[in-house]
N, C-alpha and C positions, 0 to 999 in steps of 0.2 A: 761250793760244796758238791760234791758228788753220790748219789747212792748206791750200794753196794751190798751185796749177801754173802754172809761168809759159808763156805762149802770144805765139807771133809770126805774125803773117799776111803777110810780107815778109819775104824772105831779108834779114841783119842788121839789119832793121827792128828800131821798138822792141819791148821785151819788157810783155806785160802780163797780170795776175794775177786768175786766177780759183779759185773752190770746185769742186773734184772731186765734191763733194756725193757723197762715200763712194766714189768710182770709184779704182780703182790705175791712175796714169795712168804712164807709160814718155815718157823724152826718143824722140821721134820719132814719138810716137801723131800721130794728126790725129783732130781734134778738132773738136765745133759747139759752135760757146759764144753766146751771149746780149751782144750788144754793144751802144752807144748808138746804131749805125747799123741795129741789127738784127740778124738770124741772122746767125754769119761761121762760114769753117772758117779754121783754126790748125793749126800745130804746137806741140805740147809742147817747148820750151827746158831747161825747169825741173821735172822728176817733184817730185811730190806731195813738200812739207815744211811743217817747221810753223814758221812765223814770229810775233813777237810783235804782239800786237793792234793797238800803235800806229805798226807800217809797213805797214798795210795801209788804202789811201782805200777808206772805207765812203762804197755798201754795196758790196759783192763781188758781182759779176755771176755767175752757173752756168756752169758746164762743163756743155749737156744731154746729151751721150752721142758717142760714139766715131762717126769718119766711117765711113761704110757706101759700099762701091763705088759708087751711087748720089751721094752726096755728092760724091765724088773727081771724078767724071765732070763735073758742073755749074761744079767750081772750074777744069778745063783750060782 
């Protein structure tokens, strides 16, 4: 089993799944996660659960740490 939080970067956009890499994440955190575009900030959809290994597309990208008012500010 692996845990994972699902993160949306667009209101009812899709939903997509990263490693909290040990963080307790909360539905409405925002969030900087590690994309194939680069650094993005997210919302948590999804708080931290544990899904089985074979619905998760390896490898799993990082959750690097909770957005900071600095962060917020860049995304307006």
């Amino acid at each position: 089993m692996i845990n994972v939080v699902g993160v949306r970067f667009r209101t009812a956009g899709k939903i997509y799944y990263f490693d909290p890499c040990n963080m307790e994440l909360n539905k409405g955190d925002m969030v900087i996660v590690e994309t194939a575009r680069g650094i993005e900030c997210g919302s948590v959809v999804v708080a931290n659960q544990e899904v089985v290994d074979e619905e998760v597309v390896a490898p799993l990208k990082n959750v690097i740490r909770k957005a900071d008012s600095e962060d917020l500010k860049q995304v307006e």
